[in-house]
C-alpha positions as CSV (number, residue, x, y, z in Angstrom):
1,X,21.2,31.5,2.5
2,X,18.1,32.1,4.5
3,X,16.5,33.7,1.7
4,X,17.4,30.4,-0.9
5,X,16.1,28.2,2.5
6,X,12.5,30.4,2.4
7,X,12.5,29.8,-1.4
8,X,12.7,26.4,-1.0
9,X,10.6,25.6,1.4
10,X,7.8,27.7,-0.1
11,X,8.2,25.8,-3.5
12,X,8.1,22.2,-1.9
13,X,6.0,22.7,0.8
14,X,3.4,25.0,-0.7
15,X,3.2,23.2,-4.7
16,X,3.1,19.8,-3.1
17,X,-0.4,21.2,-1.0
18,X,-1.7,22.8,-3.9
19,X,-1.4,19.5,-6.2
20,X,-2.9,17.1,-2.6
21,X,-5.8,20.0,-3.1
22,X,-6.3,19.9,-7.0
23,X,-6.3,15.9,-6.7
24,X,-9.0,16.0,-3.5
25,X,-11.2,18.6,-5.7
26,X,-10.6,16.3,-9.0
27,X,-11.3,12.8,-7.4
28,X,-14.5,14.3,-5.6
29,X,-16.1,14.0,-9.4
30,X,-16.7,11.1,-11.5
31,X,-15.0,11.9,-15.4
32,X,-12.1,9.7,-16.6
33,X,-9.5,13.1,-16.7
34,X,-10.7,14.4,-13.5
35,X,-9.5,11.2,-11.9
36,X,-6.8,10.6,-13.7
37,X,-5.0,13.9,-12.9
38,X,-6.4,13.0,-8.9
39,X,-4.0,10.2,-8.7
40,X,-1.3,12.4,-10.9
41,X,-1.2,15.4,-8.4
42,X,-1.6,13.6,-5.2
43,X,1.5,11.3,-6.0
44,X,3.2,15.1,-6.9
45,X,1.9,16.5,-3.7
46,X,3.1,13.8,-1.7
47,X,6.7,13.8,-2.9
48,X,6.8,17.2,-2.5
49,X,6.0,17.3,1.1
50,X,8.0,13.8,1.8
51,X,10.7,16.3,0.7
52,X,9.9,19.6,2.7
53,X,10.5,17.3,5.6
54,X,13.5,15.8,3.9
55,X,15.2,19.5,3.3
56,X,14.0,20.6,6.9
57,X,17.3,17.9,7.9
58,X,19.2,19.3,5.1
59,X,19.4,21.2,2.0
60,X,21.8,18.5,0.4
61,X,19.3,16.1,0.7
62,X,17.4,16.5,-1.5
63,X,19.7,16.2,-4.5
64,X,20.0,12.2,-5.9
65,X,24.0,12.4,-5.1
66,X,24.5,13.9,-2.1
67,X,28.4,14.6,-3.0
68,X,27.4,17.0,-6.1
69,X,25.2,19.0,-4.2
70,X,25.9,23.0,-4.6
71,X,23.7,26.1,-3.4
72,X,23.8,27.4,-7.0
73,X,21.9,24.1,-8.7
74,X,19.8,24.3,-5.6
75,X,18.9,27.9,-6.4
76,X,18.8,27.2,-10.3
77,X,16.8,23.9,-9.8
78,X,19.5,22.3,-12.4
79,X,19.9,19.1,-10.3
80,X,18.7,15.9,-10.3
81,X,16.5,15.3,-7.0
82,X,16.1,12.0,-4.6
83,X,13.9,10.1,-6.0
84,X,10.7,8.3,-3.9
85,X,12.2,5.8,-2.4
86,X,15.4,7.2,-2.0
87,X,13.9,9.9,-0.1
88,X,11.8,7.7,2.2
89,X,14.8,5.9,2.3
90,X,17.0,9.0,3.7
91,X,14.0,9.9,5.9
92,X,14.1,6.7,7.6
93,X,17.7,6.5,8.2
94,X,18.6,9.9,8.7
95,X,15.8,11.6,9.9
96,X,14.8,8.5,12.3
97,X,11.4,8.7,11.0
98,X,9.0,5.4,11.5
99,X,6.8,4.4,8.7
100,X,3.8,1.6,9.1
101,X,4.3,-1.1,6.4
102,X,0.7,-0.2,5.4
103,X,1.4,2.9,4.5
104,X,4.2,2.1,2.7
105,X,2.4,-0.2,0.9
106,X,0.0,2.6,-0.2
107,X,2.8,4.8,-1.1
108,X,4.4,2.2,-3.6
109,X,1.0,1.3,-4.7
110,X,0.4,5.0,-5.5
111,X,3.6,5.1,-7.8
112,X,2.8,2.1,-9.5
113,X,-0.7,3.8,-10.6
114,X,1.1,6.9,-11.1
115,X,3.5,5.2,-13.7
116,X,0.4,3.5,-15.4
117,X,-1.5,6.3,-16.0
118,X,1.2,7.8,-17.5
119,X,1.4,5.1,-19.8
120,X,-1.5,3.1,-20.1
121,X,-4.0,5.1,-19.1
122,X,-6.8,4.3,-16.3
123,X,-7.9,0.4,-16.0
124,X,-9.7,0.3,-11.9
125,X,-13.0,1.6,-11.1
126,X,-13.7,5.3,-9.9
127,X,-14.7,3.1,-6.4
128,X,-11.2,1.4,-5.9
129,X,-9.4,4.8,-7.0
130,X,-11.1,6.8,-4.4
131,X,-10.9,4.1,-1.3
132,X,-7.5,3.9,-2.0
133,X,-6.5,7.3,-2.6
134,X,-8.0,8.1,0.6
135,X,-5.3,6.1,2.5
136,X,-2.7,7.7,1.3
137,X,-4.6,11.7,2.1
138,X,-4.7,9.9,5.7
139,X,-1.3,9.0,5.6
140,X,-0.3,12.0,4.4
141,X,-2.1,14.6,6.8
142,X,-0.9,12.1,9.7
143,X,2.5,13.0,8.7
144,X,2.0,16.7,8.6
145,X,0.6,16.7,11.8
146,X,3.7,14.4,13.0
147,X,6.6,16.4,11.1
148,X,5.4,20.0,10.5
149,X,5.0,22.6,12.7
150,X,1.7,24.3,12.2
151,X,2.4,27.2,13.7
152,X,5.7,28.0,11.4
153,X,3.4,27.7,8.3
154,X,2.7,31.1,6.3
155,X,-1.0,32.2,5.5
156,X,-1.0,31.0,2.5
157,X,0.0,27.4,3.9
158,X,-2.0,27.4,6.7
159,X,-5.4,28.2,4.4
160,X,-3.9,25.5,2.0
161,X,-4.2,23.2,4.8
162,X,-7.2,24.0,6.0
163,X,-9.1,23.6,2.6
164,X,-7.7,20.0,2.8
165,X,-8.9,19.1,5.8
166,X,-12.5,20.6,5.1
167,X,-12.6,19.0,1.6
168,X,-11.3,15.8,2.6
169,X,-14.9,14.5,4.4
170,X,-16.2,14.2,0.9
171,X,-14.0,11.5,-0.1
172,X,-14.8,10.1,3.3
173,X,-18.6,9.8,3.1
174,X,-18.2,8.6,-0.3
175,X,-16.4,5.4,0.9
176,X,-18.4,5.6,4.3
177,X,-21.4,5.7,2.3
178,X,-20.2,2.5,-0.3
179,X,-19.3,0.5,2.9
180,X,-22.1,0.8,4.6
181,X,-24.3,-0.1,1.5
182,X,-22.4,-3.2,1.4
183,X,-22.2,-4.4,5.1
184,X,-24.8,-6.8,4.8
185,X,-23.9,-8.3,1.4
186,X,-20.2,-9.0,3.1
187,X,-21.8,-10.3,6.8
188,X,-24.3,-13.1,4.8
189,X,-20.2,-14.2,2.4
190,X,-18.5,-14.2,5.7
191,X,-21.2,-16.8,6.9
192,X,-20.3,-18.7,4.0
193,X,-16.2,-18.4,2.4
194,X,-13.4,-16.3,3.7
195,X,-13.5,-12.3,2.8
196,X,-10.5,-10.1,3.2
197,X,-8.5,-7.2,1.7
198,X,-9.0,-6.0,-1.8
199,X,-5.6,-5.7,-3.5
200,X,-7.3,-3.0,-5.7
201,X,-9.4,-0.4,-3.5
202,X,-7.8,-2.3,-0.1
203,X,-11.2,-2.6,1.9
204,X,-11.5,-5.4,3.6
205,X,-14.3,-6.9,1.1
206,X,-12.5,-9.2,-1.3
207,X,-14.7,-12.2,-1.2
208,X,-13.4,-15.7,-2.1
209,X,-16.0,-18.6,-4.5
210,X,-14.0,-20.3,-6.8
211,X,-12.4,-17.0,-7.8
212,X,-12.2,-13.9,-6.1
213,X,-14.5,-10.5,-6.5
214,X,-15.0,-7.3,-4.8
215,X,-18.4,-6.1,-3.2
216,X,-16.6,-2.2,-2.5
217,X,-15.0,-1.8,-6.4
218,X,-16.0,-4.7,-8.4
219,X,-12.3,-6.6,-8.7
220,X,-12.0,-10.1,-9.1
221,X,-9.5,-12.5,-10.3
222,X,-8.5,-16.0,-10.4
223,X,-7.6,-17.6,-7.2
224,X,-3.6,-18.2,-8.1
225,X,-2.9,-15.0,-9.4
226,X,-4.4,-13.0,-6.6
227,X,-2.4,-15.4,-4.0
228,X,0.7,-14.4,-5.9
229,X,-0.1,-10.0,-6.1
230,X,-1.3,-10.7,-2.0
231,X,2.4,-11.7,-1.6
232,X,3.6,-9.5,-3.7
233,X,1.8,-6.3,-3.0
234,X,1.1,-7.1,0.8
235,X,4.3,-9.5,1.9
236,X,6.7,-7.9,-0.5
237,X,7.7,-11.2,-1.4
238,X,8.4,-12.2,-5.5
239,X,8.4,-15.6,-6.4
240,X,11.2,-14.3,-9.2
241,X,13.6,-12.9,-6.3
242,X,13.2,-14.8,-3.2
243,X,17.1,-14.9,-1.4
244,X,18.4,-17.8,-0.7
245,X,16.7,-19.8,2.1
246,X,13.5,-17.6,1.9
247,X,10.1,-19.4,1.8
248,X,7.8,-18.6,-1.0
249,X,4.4,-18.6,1.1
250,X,2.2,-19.8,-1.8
251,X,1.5,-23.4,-1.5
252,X,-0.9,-25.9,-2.5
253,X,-4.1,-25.7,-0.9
254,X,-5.4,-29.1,1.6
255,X,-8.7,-28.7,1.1
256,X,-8.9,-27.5,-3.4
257,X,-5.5,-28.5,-4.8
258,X,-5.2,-25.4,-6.0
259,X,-1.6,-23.3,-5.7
260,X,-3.0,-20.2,-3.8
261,X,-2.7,-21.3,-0.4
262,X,-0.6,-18.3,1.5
263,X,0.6,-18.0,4.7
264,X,0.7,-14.7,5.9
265,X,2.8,-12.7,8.5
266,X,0.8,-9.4,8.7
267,X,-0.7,-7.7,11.8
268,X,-3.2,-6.3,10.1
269,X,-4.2,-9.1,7.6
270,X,-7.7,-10.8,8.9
271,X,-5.6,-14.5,8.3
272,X,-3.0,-17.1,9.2
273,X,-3.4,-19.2,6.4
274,X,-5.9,-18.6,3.7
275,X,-6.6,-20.0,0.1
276,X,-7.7,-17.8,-2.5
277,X,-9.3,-20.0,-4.7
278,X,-11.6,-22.0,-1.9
279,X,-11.5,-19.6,0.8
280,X,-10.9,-22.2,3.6
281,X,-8.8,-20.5,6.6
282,X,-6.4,-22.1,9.5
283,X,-5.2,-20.6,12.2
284,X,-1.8,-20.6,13.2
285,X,-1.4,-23.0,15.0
286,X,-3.6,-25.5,13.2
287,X,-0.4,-25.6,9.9
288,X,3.1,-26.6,10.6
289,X,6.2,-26.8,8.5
290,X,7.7,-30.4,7.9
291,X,11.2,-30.9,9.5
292,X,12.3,-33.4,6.7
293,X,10.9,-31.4,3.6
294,X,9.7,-28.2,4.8
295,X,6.2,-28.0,3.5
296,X,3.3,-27.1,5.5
297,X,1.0,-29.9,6.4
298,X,-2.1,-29.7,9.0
299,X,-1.3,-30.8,12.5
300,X,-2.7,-33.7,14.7
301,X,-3.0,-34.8,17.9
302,X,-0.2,-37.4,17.3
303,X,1.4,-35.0,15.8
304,X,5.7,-36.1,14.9
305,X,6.5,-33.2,13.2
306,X,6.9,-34.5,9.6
307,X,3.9,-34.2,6.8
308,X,2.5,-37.1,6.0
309,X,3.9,-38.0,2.7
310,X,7.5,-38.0,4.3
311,X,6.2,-40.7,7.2
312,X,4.8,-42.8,4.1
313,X,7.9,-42.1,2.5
314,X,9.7,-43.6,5.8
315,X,7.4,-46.2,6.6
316,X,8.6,-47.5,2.6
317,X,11.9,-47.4,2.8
């Protein structure tokens, strides 16, 4: 078996940092195909080595149904392998790794442009491609570095690595380079509305006025529908499959009236409560939930706990 076990590893391990290097040296240019195939190998590359990992556990692991595994469809390749989340899944669980939401985020995200280019074609800007992109090369080389023993790499791996972290500062100025033409442009909107993350290129310079728009990649939308992809793509919350007892965070907002006021629970989001459509923020502690109907409403110094269309309703009755 130990010669099946090198073949293995050298065909996950080695194809998936071939593809992450084909997808850095296609996303370093500007054409249409060049970055459409970036985003194409890298999500290739990064299954592959989510699965190196995976088989370094066990063999059987790697097949969808663990129960029909056999050595001779893992020699032939005539199986049908764990699929992306499944296999984040398994690492999780049985290999007791710890993933960062954001990362995970990124990794779905990935997949989801993945499938579209497939599909559809490419719709976002070479900017938002590359900043996001990025992300996931830094997750992904974080994770080597975590999970993979250097020093039990072959030559051939070992150079393969090395090219991708030599290659990788391009990608890096680029963005480096973009945010630092930008800086001041975002410091005089902070001064003025609410900027935060950019649900396309995910730098922190989605800026909010009556609408939202992107200073790093050029996205904008309408205040309602961005609240609801925020919650979507960030909380990994769907308005279509909330459980039973589980708050929707988009609300109306105090200050506009318009439905895109979200509350958010994420360390790393740059808000408590923020509307997409006006940009006004609250802290905290500054919004509270009703005890009689359960919406949010903005707290006072007298505060009773109830909003105050459920003390009107009181005082009526």
């Amino acid at each position: 078996m130990r010669q099946d076990k090198e073949l293995l590893e050298f065909d996950l391990l080695e194809n998936g940092l071939d593809f992450i290097l084909s997808a850095i040296n296609n996303l370093s240019n500007e054409g249409k195909a060049e970055l459409k195939y970036g985003i194409l190998h890298l999500s290739a590359g990064v299954d592959l080595i989510l699965k190196y990992r995976l088989s370094k556990e066990h063999w059987t692991l790697l097949f969808s149904k663990i129960d029909a595994a056999s050595k001779e469809k893992l020699k032939s390749g005539d199986f049908t392998s764990v699929d992306s989340s499944g296999c984040i899944d398994r690492l999780k669980k049985i290999c007791g790794i710890d993933f960062e939401t954001e990362d995970l985020n990124q990794l779905k995200h990935l997949r989801e442009r993945r499938n579209r280019l497939e599909h559809f074609g490419i719709t976002e800007s070479a900017a938002a491609l590359k900043s996001t992109t990025l992300k996931v090369l830094n997750f992904i080389l974080d994770f080597i570095n975590d999970q993979i023993d250097y020093s039990k790499l072959n030559v051939s791996e070992k150079n393969q690595l090395d090219s991708i972290r030599q290659q990788l500062p391009e990608l890096e100025e680029f963005v480096e380079e973009r945010l630092e033409l930008i800086e001041d442009e975002i410091e005089s909107y902070k001064k003025l509305t609410a900027v935060t993350i950019c649900l396309t290129c995910y730098q922190t310079a989605l800026v909010i006025d009556e609408g939202t728009k992107c200073l790093f990649c050029g996205a904008h939308g309408e205040g309602e529908k961005v609240a609801e992809e925020f919650v979507f793509k960030i909380l990994g919350i769907s308005q279509y499959d909330t459980k039973d007892g589980e708050e929707y965070p988009v609300y109306e907002c105090f200050e506009c009236g318009a439905e895109s006021m979200v509350h958010s629970n994420q360390e790393y989001d740059s808000f408590d409560w923020l509307c997409f459509t006006c940009g006004t923020k609250w802290d905290e502690d500054e919004i509270e939930y009703c005890e009689t109907c359960g919406g949010p409403y903005m707290t006072s110094k007298h505060d009773i706990g109830m909003c105050s269309n459920c003390i009107e309703h009181q005082m009526n009755q």
